[in-house]
N, C-alpha and C positions, 0 to 999 in steps of 0.2 A: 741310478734312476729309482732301483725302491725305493732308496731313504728319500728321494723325496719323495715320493709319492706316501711313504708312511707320515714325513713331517706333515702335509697339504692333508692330509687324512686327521692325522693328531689336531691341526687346527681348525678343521670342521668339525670336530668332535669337541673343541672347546669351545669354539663359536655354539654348536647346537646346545651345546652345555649350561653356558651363559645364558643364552636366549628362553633355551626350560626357564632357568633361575629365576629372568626378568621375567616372563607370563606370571610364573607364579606368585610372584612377589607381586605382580599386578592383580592377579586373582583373590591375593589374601588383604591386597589393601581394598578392593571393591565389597569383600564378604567382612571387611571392621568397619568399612561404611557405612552398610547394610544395619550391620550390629548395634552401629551408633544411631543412627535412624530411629532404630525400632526401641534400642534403649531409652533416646531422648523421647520417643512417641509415648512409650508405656511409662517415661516419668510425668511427663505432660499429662497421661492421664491419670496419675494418682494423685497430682495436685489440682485436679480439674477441668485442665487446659483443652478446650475443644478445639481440633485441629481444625474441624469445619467450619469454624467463626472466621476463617479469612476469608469466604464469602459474603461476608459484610462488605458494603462501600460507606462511605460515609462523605458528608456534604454540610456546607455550611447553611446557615440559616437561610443565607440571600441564597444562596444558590438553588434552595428547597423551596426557598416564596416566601418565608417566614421572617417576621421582625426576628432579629436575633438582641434587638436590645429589651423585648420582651420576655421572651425566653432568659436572658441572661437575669432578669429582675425576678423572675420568679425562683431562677438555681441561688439567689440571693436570699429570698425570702426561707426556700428551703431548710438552705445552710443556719441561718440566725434560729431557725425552732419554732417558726413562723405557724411551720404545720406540722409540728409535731415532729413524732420518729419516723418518719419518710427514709427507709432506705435508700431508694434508687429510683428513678426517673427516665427511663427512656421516649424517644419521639423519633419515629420513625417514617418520612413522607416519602413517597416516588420511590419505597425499597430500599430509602437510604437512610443511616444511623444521623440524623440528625444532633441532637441531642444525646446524651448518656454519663449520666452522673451517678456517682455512689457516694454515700454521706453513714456517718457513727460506721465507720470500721469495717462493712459491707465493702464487695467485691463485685466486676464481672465474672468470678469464679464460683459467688457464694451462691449455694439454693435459698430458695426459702419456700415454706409452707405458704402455699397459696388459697390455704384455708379454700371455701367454695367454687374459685377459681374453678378447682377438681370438677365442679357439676357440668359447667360448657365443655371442659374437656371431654368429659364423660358422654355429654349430649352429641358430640361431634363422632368420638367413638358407636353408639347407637346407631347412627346416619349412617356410618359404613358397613354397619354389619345388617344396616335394611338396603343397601347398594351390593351387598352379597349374595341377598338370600337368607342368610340365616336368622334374621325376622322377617316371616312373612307378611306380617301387618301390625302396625299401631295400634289398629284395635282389637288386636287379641285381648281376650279377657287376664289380667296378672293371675288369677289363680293357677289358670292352666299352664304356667310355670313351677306351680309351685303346689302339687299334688299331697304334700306331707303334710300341708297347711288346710288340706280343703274342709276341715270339722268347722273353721274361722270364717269360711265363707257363707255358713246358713247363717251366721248369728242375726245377716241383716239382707235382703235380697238387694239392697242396693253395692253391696261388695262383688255383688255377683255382675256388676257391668262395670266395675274399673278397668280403664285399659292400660295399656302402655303409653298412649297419648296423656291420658291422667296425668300420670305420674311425670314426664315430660312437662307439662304445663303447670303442676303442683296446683292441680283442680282432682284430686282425688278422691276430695270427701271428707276422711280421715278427720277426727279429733286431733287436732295437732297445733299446738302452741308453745314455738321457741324463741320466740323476739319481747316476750313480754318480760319475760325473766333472765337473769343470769346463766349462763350455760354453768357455772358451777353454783347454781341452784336446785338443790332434788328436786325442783316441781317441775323442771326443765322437762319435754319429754327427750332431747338430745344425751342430759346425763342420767333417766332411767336408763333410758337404750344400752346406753355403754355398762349401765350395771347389769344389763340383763347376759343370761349365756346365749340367748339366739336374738342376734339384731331382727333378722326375718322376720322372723314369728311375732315378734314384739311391736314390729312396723304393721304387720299384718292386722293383729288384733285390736287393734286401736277402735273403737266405736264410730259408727260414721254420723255424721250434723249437717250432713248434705249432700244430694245429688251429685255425682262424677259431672265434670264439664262445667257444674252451675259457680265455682264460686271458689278464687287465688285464694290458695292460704299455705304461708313458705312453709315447706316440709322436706329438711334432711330426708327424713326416711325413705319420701319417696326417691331423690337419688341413690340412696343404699338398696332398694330392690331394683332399679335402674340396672344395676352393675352386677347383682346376684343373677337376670335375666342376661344379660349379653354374656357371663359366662356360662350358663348352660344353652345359652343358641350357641357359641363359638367350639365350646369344649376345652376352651383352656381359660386360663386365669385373666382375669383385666390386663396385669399389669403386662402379660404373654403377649394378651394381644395387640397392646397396644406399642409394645415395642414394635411388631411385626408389620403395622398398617399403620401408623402415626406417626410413635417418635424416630426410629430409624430412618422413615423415608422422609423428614425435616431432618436429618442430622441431628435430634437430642438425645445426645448418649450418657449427660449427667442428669439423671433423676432418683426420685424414689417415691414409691405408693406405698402410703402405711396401710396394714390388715386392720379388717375389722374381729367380728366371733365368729367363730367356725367356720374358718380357713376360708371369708369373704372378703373381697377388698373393698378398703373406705373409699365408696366412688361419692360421698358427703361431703367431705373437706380435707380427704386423706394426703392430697398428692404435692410435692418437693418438685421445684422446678426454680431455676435460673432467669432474672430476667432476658437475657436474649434468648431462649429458648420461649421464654411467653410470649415476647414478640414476632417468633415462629408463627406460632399460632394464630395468635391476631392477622397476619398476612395473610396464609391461605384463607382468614374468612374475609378478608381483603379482594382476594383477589379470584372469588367465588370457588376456593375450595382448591385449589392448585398452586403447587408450590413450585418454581422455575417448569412450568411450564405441564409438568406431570400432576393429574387429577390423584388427590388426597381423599377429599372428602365432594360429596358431587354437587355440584350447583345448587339443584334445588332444596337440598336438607340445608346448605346454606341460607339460601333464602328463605325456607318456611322454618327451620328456627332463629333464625335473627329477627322476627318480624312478628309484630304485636299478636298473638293470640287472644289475650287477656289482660284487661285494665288492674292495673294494682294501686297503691294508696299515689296520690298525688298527681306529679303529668308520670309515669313511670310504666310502662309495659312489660311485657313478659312473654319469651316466648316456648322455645324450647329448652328449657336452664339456661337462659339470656336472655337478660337486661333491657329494654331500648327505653333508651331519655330523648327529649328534644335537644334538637341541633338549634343554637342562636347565637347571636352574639360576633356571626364572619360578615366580614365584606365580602367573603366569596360567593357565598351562595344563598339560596331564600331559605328561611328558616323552615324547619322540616321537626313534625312530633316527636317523630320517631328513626331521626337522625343518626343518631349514637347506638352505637350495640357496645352493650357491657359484659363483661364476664365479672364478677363482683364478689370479691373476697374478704373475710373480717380481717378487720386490721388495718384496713388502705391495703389491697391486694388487690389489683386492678389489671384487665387489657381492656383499651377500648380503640375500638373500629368505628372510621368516620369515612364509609365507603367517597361520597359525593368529595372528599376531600383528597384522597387516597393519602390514608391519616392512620396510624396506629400507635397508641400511645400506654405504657407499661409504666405502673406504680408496685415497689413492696414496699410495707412498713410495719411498725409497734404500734401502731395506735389503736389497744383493745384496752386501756384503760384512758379516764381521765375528760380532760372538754377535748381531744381532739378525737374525734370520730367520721369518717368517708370523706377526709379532706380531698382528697383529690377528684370527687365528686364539683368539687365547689372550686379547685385550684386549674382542673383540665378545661372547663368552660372559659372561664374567667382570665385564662393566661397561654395556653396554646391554642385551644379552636380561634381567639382572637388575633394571635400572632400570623395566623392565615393571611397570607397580601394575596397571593395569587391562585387561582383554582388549577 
């Protein structure tokens, strides 16, 4: 009876044996899964790949309301050079990827410099850090940020009532003229700035030719004190923060914000971004400032910067670093002034917001030389607001 009792012992002890073997060989295949996972993640993200882009849907034209033989004439016109070096093209209706084409060698992976674009973003950044607290008001005076500067504020008692709304509306005052000349023209005051050692002080100094509030005249600079201002209310750098309260809570994890002088970020034209990630954008201001449901940016900075402050040349508005043109040209709905909110970049560097539509539509391109210049100004009206069949 002991041997068997030692056999029945010896083959529990080979059965438990076994069974270790398989857990662990279960364990070790769960922890090369894991491995592989995180390996395939971290390659995906070294070539780009945004794992959070499978929250996309996407929909066909008819399914969106949209002629899709419209749209298809325009990915034609595109394609042939029609309008220039057009990148990428997205259309976005009801949250859904309509549309998305890339053209000359561009990706859904590739960034690109969204030239001005940066100023709405920047403007939406501002909005939240006045939904914080950390700007107590628009109409703080700009000096009172900028106490190393205050010798630059007697030169003219009207420096001494710019506020931060000012600069928001690019009704500053400020001597400033960058659309007449070539930005690599010295009389530029865009390519002084960048020769100077302090952007600040340089944007500061400028002489003033008119009352703050009285009178649009486009000024870089004042988005660069914009962005010098949000980071000493926040205490950290733009591009800190904006990881922190923008692009992280959208999922934009492929970016980059170029520096300006002395260690300020270009909140002017600095910032790299993806068109799907601009089309991020474009949604929460779609969709008054919230993104799947969680407030981004608040309502109302939504509305009172998308929305005409200040007449500028033509039918064109301006509000807070944003755009609005008239809406024409839909069966859907009554034509409206100030329809269209643009975020507006050199080059064909485009989001536009057609809230009455629930419409978001995303251009990058080359077009900073040559006769093609804000095609998609003239190609967004002209070929998706019209493709609209249904509201």
């Amino acid at each position: 009876m002991p041997a068997v009792h030692t056999m029945i012992d010896s083959s529990k002890n080979s059965s438990l044996t076994i069974l270790r073997l398989q857990a662990r060989s279960l364990w070790s295949l769960h922890i090369l899964a894991a491995a592989v996972v995180l390996l395939l993640f971290c390659s995906c993200a070294d070539v780009g790949v945004d794992p959070v882009d499978i929250d996309w849907k996407t929909a066909s034209p008819q399914q969106a309301g949209m002629d899709g033989a419209m749209l298809a004439t325009l990915n034609s016109r595109i394609t042939s050079g029609l309008h220039g070096e057009i990148r990428s093209l997205l259309v976005v209706r009801h949250g859904m990827l309509v549309m998305e084409e890339y053209y000359r060698g561009s990706s859904r992976y590739a960034s690109h410099q969204v030239y001005s674009v940066t100023k709405s973003v920047t403007s939406a950044l501002i909005g939240i850090a006045v939904e914080q607290h950390l700007i107590p008001s628009l109409q703080t005076n700009v000096f009172s940020y900028f106490p190393e500067h205050a010798d630059l504020a007697h030169t003219n008692p009207q420096k001494q009532s710019m506020t931060i709304e000012h600069l928001l509306t690019m009704t500053s005052g400020l001597e400033w003229d960058e659309l007449s000349v070539s930005y690599n023209d010295s009389r530029n005051p865009i390519t002084r700035m960048m020769g100077s050692p302090d952007w600040i002080r340089f944007v500061l100094a400028q002489p003033m030719v008119s009352t703050p509030g009285a009178q649009f005249k486009y000024n870089s600079g004042c988005s660069v004190l914009l962005g010098e201002i949000l980071k000493r209310s926040a205490g950290k750098s733009v591009s800190e923060y904006a990881r922190e309260r923008l692009f992280n809570p959208l999922g934009i994890y492929q970016w980059e914000w170029e520096p300006g002088s002395s260690n300020i970020t270009n909140t002017g034209w600095g910032l790299h971004l993806r068109p799907r990630d601009m089309a991020r954008i474009g949604l929460i201001f779609l969709d008054n400032g919230a993104w799947h449901g969680q407030p981004i940016v608040s309502a109302s900075w939504v509305q009172t910067s998308t929305s005409r402050t200040i007449g500028t040349s033509g039918n064109f508005g301006y509000g807070y670093q944003w755009w609005m043109m008239p809406l024409q040209g839909s069966a859907s709905v009554e034509p409206k002034p100030d329809g269209i909110k643009v975020a507006w970049g050199w080059g064909d560097q485009f989001i536009f917001v057609v809230p009455s539509l629930d419409l978001v539509v995303v251009s990058t391109a080359n077009n900073k030389t040559g006769s093609y210049h804000d095609e998609a100004i003239r190609f967004v009206p002209e070929y998706v607001i019209k493709a609209v069949i249904r509201p």
